[in-house]
C-alpha positions as CSV (number, residue, x, y, z in Angstrom):
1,X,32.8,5.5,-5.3
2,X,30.2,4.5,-3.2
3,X,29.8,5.4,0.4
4,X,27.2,6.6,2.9
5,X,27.7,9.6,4.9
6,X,27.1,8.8,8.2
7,X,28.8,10.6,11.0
8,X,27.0,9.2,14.2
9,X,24.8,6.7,15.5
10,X,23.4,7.2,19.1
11,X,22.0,4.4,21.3
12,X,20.7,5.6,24.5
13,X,19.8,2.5,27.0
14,X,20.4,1.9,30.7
15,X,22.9,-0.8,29.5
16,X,25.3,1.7,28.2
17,X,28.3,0.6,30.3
18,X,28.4,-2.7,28.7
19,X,28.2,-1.6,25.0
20,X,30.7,0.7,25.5
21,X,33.5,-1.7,26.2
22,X,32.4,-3.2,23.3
23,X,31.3,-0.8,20.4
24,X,31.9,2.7,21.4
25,X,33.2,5.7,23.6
26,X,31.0,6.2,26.4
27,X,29.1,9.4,26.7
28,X,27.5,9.2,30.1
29,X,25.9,6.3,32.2
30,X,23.0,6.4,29.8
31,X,24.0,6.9,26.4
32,X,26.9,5.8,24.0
33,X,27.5,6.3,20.6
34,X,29.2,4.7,17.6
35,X,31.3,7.1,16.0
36,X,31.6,6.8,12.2
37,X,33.8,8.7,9.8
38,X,32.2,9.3,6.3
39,X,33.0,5.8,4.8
40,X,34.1,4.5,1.2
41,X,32.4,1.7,0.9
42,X,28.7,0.8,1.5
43,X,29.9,-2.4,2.6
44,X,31.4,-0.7,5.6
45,X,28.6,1.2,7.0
46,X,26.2,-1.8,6.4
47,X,28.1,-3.9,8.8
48,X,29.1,-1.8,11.1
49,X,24.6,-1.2,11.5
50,X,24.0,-4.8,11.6
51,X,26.6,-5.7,14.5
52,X,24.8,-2.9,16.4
53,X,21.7,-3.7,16.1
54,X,22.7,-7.7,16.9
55,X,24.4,-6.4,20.4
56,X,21.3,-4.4,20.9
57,X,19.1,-7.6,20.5
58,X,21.8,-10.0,22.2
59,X,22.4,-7.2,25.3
60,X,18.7,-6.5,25.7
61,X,17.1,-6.6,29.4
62,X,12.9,-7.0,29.5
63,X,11.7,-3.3,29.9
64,X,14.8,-1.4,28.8
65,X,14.0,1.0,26.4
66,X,16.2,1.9,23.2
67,X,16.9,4.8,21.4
68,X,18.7,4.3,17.7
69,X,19.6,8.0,16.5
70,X,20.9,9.3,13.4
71,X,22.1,13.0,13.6
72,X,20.3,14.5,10.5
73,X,22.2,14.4,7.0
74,X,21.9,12.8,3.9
75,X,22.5,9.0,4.3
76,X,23.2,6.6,0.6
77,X,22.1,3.2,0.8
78,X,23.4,1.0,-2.2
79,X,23.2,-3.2,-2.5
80,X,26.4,-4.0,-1.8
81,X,26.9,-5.2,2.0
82,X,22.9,-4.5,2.8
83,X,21.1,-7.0,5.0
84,X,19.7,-10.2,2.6
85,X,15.9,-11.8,3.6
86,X,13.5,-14.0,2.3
87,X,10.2,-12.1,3.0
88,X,7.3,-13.1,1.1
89,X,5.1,-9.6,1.0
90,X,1.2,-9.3,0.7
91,X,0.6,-8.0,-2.4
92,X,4.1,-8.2,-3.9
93,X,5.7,-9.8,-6.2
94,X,7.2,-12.6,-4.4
95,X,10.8,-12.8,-5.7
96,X,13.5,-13.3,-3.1
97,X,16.3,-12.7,-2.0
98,X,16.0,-9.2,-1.0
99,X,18.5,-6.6,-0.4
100,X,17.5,-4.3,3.0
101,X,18.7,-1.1,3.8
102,X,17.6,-1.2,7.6
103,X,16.6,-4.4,8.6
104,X,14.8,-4.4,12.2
105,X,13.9,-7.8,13.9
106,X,13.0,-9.0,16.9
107,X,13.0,-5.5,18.9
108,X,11.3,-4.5,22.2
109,X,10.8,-0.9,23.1
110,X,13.0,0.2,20.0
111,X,12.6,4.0,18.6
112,X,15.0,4.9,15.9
113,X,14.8,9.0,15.0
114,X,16.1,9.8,12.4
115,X,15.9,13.6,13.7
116,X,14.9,14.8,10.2
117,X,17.5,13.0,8.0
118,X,17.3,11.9,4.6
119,X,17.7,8.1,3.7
120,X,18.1,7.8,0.1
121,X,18.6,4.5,-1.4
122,X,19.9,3.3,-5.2
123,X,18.9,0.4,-7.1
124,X,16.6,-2.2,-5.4
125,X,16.3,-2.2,-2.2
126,X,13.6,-2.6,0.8
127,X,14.3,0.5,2.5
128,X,13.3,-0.2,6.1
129,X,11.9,-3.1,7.6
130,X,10.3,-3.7,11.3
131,X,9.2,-7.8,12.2
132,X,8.6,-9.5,15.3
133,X,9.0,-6.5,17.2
134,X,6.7,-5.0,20.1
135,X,6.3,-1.6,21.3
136,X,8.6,0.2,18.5
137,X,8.7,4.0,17.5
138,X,9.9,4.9,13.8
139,X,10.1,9.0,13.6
140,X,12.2,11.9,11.9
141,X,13.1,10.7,8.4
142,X,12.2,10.8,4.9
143,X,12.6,7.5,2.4
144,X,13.6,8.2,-1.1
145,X,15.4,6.5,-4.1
146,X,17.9,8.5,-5.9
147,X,17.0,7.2,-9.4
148,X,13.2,6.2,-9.6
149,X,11.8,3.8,-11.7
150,X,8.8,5.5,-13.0
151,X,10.1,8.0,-15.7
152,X,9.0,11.0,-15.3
153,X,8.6,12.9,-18.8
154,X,7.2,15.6,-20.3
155,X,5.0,16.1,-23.9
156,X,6.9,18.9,-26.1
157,X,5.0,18.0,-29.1
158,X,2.5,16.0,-30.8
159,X,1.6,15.6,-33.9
160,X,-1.5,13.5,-34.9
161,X,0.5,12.2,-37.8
162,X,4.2,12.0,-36.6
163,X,3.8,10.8,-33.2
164,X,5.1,12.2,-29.5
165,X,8.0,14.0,-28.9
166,X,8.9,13.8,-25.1
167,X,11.8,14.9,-22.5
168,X,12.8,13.0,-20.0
169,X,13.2,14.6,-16.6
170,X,16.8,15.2,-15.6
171,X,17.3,12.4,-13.2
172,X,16.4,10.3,-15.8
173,X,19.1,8.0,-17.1
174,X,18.0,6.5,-20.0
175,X,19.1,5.1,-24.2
176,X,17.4,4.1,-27.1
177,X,17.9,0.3,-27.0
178,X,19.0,-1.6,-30.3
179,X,15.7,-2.5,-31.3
180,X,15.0,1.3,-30.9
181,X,12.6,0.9,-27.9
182,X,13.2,3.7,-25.0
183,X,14.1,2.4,-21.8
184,X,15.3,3.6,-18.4
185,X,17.9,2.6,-16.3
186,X,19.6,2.8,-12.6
187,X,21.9,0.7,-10.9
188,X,21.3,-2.7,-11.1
189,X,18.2,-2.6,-13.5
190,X,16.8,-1.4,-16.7
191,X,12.9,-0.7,-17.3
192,X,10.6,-0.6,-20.5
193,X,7.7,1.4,-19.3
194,X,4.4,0.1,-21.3
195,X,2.0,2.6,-19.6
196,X,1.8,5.7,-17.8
197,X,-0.4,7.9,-16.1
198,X,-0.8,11.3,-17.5
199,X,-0.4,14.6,-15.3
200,X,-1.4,18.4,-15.6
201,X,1.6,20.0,-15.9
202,X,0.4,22.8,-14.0
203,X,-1.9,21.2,-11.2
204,X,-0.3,18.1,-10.6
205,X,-4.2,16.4,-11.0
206,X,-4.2,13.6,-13.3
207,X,-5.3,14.8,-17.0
208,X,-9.4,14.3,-17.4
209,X,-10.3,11.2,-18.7
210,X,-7.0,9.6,-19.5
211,X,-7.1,6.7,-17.0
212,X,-4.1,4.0,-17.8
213,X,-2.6,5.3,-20.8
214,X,-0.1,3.4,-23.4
215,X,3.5,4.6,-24.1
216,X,4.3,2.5,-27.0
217,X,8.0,3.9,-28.2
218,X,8.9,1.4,-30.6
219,X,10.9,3.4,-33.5
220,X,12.0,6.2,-31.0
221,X,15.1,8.1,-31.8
222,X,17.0,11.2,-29.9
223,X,16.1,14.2,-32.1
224,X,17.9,17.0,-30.0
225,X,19.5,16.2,-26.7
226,X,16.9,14.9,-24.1
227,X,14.5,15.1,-26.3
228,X,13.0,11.4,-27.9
229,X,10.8,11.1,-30.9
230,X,8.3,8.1,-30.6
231,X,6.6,8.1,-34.1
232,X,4.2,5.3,-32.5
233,X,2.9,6.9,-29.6
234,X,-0.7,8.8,-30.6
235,X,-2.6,10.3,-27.9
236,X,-4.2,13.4,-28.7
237,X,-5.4,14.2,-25.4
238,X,-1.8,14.7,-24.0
239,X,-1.2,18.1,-25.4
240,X,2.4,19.7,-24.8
241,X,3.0,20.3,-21.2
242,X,1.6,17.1,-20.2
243,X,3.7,15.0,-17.7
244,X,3.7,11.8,-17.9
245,X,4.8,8.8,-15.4
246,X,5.9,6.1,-17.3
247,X,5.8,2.9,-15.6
248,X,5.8,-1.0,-15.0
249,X,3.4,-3.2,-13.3
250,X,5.8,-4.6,-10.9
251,X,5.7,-4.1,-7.7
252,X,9.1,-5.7,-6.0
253,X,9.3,-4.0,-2.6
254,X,7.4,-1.3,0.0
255,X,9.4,1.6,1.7
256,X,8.6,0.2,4.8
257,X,7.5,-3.3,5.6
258,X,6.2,-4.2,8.8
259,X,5.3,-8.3,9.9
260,X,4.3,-9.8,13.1
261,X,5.1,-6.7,15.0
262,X,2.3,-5.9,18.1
263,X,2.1,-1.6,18.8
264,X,3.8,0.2,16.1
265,X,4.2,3.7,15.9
266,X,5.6,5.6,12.8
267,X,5.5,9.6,13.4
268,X,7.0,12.5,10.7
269,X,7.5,9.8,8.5
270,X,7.8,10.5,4.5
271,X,7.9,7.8,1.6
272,X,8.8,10.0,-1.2
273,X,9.2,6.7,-3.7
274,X,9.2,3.2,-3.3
275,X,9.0,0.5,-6.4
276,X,5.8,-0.8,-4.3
277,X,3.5,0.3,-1.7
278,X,4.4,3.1,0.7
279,X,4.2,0.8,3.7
280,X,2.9,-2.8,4.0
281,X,1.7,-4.5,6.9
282,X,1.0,-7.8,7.5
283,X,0.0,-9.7,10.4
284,X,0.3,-7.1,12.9
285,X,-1.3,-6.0,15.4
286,X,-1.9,-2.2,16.5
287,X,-0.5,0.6,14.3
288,X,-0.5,4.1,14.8
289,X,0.6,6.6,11.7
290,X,0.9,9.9,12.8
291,X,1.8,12.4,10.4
292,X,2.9,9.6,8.0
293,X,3.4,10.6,4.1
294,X,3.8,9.3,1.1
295,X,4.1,12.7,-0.9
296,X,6.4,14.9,-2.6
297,X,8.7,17.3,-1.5
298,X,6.8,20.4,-1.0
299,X,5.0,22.4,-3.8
300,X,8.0,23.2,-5.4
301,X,9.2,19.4,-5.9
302,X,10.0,18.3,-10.1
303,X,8.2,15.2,-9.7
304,X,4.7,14.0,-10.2
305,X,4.6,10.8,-8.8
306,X,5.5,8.8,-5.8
307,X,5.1,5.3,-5.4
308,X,4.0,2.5,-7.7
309,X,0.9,0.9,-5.7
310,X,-0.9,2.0,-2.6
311,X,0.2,4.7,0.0
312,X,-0.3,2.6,2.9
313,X,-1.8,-1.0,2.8
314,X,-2.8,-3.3,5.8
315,X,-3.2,-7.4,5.1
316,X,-4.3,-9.5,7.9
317,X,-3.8,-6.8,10.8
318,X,-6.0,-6.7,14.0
319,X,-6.2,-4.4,16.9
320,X,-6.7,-0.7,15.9
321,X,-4.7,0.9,12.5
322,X,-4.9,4.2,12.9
323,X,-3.8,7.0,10.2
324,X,-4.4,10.6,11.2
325,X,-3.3,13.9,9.8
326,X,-1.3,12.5,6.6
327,X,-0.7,13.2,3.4
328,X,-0.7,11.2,0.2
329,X,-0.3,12.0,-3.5
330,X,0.6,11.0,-6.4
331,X,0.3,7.3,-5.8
332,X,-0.4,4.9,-8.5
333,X,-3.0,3.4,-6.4
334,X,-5.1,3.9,-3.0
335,X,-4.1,6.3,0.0
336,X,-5.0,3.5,2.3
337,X,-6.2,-0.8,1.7
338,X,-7.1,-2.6,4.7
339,X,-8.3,-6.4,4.3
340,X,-7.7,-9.7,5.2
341,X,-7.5,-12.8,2.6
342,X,-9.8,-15.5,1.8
343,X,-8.0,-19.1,1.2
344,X,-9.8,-21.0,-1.2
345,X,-11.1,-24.3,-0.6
346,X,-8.8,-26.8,-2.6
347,X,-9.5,-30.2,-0.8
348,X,-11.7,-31.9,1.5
349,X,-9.9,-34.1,3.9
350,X,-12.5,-34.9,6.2
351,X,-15.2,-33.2,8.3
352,X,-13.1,-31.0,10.3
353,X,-10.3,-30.9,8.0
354,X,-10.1,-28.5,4.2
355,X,-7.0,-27.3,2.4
356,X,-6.9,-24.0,1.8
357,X,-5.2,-22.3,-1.0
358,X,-3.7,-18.5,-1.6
359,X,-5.2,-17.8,-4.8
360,X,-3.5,-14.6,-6.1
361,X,0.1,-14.7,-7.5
362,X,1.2,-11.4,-5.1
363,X,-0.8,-13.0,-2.0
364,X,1.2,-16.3,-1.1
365,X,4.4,-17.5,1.5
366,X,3.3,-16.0,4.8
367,X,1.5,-17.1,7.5
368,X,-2.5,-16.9,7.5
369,X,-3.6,-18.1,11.2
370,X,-3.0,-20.1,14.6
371,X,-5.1,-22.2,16.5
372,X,-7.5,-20.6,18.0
373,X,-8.2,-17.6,15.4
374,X,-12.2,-17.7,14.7
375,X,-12.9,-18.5,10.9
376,X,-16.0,-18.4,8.8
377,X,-16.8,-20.0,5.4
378,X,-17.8,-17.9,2.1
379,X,-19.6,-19.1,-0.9
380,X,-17.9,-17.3,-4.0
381,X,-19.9,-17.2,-6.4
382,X,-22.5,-15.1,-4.4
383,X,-20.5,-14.4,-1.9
384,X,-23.0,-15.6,1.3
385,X,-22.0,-17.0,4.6
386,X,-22.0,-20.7,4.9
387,X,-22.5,-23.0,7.9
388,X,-21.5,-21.7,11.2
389,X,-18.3,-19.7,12.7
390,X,-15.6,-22.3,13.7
391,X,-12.0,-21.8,15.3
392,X,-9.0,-23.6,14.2
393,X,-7.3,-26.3,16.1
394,X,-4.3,-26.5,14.0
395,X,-2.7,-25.1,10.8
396,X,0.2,-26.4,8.9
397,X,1.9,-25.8,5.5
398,X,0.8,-28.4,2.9
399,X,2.6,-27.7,0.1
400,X,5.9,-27.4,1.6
401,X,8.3,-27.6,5.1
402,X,8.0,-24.2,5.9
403,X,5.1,-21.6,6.0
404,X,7.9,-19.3,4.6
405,X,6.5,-19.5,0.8
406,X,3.7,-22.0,0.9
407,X,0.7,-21.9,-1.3
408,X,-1.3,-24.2,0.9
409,X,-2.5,-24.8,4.5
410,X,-3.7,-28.0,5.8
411,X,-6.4,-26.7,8.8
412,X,-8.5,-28.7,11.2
413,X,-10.8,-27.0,13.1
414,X,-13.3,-27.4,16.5
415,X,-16.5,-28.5,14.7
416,X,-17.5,-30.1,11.8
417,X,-17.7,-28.3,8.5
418,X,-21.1,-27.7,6.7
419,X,-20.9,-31.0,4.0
420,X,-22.1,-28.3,1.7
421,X,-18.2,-26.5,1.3
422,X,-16.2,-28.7,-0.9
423,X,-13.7,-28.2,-3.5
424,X,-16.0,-28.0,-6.7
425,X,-17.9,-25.8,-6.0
426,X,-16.1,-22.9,-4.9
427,X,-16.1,-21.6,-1.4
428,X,-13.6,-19.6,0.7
429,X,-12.2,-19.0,4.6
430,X,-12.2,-16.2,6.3
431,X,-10.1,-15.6,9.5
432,X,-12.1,-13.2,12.3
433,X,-9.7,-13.0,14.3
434,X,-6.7,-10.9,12.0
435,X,-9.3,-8.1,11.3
436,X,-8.6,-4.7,12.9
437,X,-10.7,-1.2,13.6
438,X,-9.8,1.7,11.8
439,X,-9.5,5.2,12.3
440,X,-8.7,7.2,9.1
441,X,-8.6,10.6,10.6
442,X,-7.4,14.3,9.1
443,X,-5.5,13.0,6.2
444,X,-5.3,14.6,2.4
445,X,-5.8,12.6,-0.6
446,X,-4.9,13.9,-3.8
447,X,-3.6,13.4,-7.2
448,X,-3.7,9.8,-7.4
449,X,-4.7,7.0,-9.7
450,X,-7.5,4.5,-9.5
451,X,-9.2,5.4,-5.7
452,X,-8.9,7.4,-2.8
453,X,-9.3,4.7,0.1
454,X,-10.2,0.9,0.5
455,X,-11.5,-1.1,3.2
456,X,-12.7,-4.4,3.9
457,X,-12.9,-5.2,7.8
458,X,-16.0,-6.4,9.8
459,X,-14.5,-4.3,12.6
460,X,-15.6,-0.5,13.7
461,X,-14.2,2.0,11.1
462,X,-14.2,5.6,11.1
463,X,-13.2,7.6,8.1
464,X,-14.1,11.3,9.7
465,X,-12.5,14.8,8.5
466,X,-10.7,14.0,5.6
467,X,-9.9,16.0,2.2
468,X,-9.8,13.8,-0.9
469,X,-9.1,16.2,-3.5
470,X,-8.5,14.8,-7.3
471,X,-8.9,11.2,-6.3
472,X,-9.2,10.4,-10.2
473,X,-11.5,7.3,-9.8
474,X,-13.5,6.7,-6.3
475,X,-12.9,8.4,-2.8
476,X,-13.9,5.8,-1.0
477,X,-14.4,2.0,-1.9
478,X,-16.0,-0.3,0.3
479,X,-15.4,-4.0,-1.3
480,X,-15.3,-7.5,-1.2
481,X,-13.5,-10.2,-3.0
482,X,-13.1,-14.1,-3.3
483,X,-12.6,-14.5,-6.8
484,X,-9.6,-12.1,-7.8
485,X,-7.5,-10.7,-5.3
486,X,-9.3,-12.7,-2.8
487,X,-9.2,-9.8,-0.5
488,X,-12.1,-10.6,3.0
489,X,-14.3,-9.2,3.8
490,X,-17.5,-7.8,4.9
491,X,-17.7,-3.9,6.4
492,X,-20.5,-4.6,9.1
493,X,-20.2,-0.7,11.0
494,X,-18.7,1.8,8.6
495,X,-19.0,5.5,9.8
496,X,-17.8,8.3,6.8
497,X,-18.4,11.7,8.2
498,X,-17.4,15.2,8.3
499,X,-14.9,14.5,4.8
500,X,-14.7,17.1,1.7
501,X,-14.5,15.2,-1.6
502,X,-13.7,17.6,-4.6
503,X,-13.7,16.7,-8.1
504,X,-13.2,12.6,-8.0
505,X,-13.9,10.4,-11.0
506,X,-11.9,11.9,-13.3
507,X,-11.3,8.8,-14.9
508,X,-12.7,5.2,-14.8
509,X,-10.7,3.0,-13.4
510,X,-11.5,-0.7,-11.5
511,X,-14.6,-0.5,-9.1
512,X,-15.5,3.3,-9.4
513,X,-19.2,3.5,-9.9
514,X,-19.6,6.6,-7.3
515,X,-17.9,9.1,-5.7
516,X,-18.5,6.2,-3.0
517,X,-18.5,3.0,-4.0
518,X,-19.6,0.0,-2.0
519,X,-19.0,-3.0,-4.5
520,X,-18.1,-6.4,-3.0
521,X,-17.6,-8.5,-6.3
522,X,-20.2,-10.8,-6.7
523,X,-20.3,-13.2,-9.8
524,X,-24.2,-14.3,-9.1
525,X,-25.7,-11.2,-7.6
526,X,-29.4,-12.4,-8.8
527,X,-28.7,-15.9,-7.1
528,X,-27.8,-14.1,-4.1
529,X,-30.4,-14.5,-1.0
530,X,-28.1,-13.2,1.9
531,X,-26.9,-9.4,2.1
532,X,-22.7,-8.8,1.9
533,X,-22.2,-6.0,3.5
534,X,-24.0,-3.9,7.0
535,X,-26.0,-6.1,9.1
536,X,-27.3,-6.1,12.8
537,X,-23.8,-4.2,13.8
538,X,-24.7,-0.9,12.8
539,X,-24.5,-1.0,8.7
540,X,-22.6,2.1,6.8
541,X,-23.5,5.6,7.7
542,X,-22.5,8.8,5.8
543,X,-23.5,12.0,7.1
544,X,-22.5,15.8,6.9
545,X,-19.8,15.7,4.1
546,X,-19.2,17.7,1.4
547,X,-19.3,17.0,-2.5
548,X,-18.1,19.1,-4.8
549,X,-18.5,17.3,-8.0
550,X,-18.8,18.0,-11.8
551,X,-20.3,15.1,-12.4
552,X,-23.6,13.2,-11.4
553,X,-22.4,9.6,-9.6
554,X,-22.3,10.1,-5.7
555,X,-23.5,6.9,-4.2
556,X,-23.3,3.3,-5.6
557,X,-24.1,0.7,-3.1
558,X,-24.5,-3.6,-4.0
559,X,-25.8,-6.1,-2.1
560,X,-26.1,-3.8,1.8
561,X,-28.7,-4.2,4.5
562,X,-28.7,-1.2,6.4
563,X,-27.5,1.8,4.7
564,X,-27.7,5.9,6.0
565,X,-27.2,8.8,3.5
566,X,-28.0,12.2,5.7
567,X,-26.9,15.4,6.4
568,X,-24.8,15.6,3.1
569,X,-24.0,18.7,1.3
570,X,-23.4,18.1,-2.9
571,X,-22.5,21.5,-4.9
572,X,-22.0,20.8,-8.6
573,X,-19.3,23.1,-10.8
574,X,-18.0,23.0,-14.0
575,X,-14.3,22.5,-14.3
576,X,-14.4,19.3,-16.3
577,X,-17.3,18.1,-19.0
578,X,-19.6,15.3,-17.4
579,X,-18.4,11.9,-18.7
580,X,-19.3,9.2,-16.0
581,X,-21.4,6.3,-17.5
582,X,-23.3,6.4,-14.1
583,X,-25.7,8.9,-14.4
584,X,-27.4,8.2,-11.4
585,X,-26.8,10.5,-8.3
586,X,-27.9,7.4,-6.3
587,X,-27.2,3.8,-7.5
588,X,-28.7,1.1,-5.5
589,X,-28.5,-2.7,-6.4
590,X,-30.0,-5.2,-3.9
591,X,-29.8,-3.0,-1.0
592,X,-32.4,-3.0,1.6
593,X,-32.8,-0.9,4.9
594,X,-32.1,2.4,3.1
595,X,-32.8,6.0,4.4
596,X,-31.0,9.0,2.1
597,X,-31.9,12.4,3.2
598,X,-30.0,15.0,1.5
């Protein structure tokens, strides 16, 4: 049977009194508490959360503050009887409905403490969501899923001739289908993993020069129990003791998802696996991670991996995100991604009026701006400013009722548009006004594919004390986009300081040129007559880090004005065989304003 083991839930308020005539035995004049037995059914548990959380919302007096405790245990989370939504998530596949395991909406003043407990979840499920809340504390818990669906394996032979022979990990449910293709399976889904990422077995660092690797296990049969024969899967650089993370390319749900929320702190928080990102935000503003992780379970932890995309990622936030003193590892993407989005240009209605299209096929369904918010215009193809700054006057859904999954935005803004931005020729909005400051402070990076962090923000941002250790492609990745992902914008003051980079670029992956890379995407770089990134702000300064590198690539910079390299400390070693394409120690490409001073 199913069931969830929850003993207790405490509310502490100054309403106590009231709830406890209606929900549970009172404990004093400030607290009550919902007493639970360990229940059958997930169905039970799920409802009995939800009506608590409604009285909290319906009992709620301005500045009352609300305290939502689980005593620490082991909690189950399964489909049945969780909380169903339509969100539409940034850079997620946009499939709805959605089951939720702890759905949080429309809190004030709102900490739920989880006092160390476990919340483990099967099938697939959002674990935790926070939206249209202000002024809310998440602390004290770890998220996990009980059956992952990355398979984690392990090489016990190959043979350049025969093929693999792999064992699955023991969590791992899994079967030969009929058409003798390996596939994994959990409640409520089944997975045929196409590609992997490739572990040492004894480090935990991603295998040298493997990158994305295929897992083709067409023909595969169960020689010995646990133990799979894939005749067509030839890779001699995964030698036996070689873990490998077999996985998909969807990415369904985060671990946490926060939208619309304003002052948001999550503290002694761990994502131990979600489908997704770690934690998506969207459209908020002000968030404070302290002590946030997505990492394993300590050292002595079986698995390898832990979520499918990005650690943390940010989409159209402003205020201040701030991560300090984290951990992340064994992502299948960046530690950290903050950006806005650029709507393309799909129609002219008049001179103060454009549609504007989300481009990408994860980007699309949520809101992009209000009246008011300060825009700019981009040209694409070289990615230069066009016309002036304007501010919108009003923004509707074009495509459909409801911003809730629209493609398209009708906008009219203040002044006139330049009569150069049109829908031929490619151009793209920015909004000003969702773009935040970071601080990315005292964290570890390590063991990760494809980079170590990502930013794209025209506000301050501070990446200072950091360790990003076996980063596999770039530490750091400075970009700009209106042609892909359509990911704004422009980094105008970027400080990096005081960090310790060991051993990236291990493998080549998307946008990895240099141990820092500062590459906006720019189709027409020679037509190019404006810079992308720095500026009259302040520009990007790196000074007094540490590089500890096998390889040659430290800097790679395209299309900057104003540009600082001091102070720096590089010390080569030998642990892995130079490889990187870039053999330049300094690669510049239209950058002007440039001191480096080693």
């Amino acid at each position: 049977m199913k069931y969830v083991c929850i003993q207790r839930i405490s509310f502490q308020c100054r309403y106590a009194p009231r709830l406890y005539r209606q929900i549970g035995a009172l404990c004093s004049i400030d607290t009550f508490s919902v007493h639970l037995q360990p229940l059958s059914y997930a169905l039970k548990h799920f409802d009995v959360l939800q009506k608590a959380l409604a009285k909290i919302k319906a009992e709620y007096k301005e500045g009352e503050k609300v305290i939502l405790r689980f005593p620490e245990g082991r909690y189950e989370f399964h489909e049945k009887g969780a909380a169903v939504r339509e969100y539409y998530i940034s850079n997620h596949d946009q499939t709805n409905p959605k089951k939720v395991g702890i759905a949080l909406e429309d809190m004030k003043n709102l900490t739920l403490d989880g006092q160390g407990s476990e919340f483990v979840f099967h099938g697939r499920m959002l674990p935790v969501s926070l939206l249209r809340s202000e002024n809310c504390l998440l602390k004290n818990f770890s998220i996990d899923f009980e059956n992952p669906h990355i398979a984690q394996v392990k090489i016990v032979e190959n043979d350049p001739q025969d093929g693999i022979v792999f064992e699955p990990a023991p969590w791992v449910d899994y079967r030969i289908a009929k058409d003798s293709i390996f596939e994994a399976y959990g409640e409520g889904w089944t997975m045929r993993h196409s590609w992997g990422i490739a572990f040492d077995g004894d480090t935990k660092h991603l295998v040298y020069n493997t990158s994305d690797i295929g897992c083709p296990t067409k023909g595969a049969s169960e020689v010995a129990p646990r133990r799979i024969h894939a005749p067509g899967w030839k890779d001699a650089r995964l030698v036996p003791g070689t873990v490998v993370a077999m996985r998909g390319w969807g990415r369904p749900t985060p671990g946490i998802f926060l939208s619309h929320d304003v002052n948001t702190t999550i503290e002694n928080v761990k994502v131990h696996y979600a489908e997704g990102m770690g934690l998506l935000a969207q459209l908020c503003e002000n968030i404070t991670l302290e002590k946030f992780g997505v990492c394993l379970k300590g050292d002595a932890d079986p698995r390898y991996f832990t979520t499918q995309a990005d650690a943390t990622h940010f989409s159209g936030c402003k205020g201040k995100i701030v991560s300090c003193n984290g951990l992340y590892e064994g992502m299948m993407d960046d530690a950290i991604n903050v950006h806005g989005t650029y709507l393309k240009v799909v129609k002219r209605v008049d001179d103060r009026t454009l549609v504007g299209r989300y481009m990408h096929g994860q980007s699309w369904g949520f809101e992009w701006g209000c009246p008011g918010d300060e825009v700019q215009f981009i040209r694409s193809n070289t990615m230069e400013l066009v016309g002036k700054q304007n501010k919108i006057i009003s923004i509707r859904p074009y495509d459909k009722e409801q911003t809730e999954g629209a493609r398209e935005f009708l906008i009219t803004f203040q002044e006139p548009v330049d009569q150069v931005i049109n829908e031929q020729s490619g151009f793209g909005i920015e909004n000003l006004t969702w773009t935040p400051e970071v601080l990315f402070s005292g964290n570890v990076i390590r063991n990760n594919r494809a980079r170590g962090s990502l930013f794209s923000t025209p506000r301050k941002t501070i990446v200072e004390n950091n360790l990003f250790d076996h980063t596999s492609g770039a530490a750091i990745l400075l970009c700009g986009d209106c042609n892909g992902w359509f990911e704004t914008g422009a980094c105008r003051h970027v400080i990096i300081r005081k960090n310790r980079f060991v051993n990236a670029l291990t493998n080549l992956f998307q946008f990895t040129n240099a141990v820092i890379s500062i590459y906006p995407e720019i189709p027409d770089l020679k037509g190019q007559q404006q810079y992308f990134h720095g500026g009259p702000e302040g520009g990007i300064v790196i000074e007094d880090n540490e590089f500890e590198t096998f390889d040659a690539p430290i800097l790679y910079a395209k299309s900057v004005d104003g540009l600082v390299f001091r102070n720096n400390t590089i010390k080569l070693n030998t642990e892995y065989k130079p490889f990187h394409p870039n053999r330049n120690r300094f690669w510049l490409e239209r950058v002007t304003n440039v001191t480096i001073a080693e």
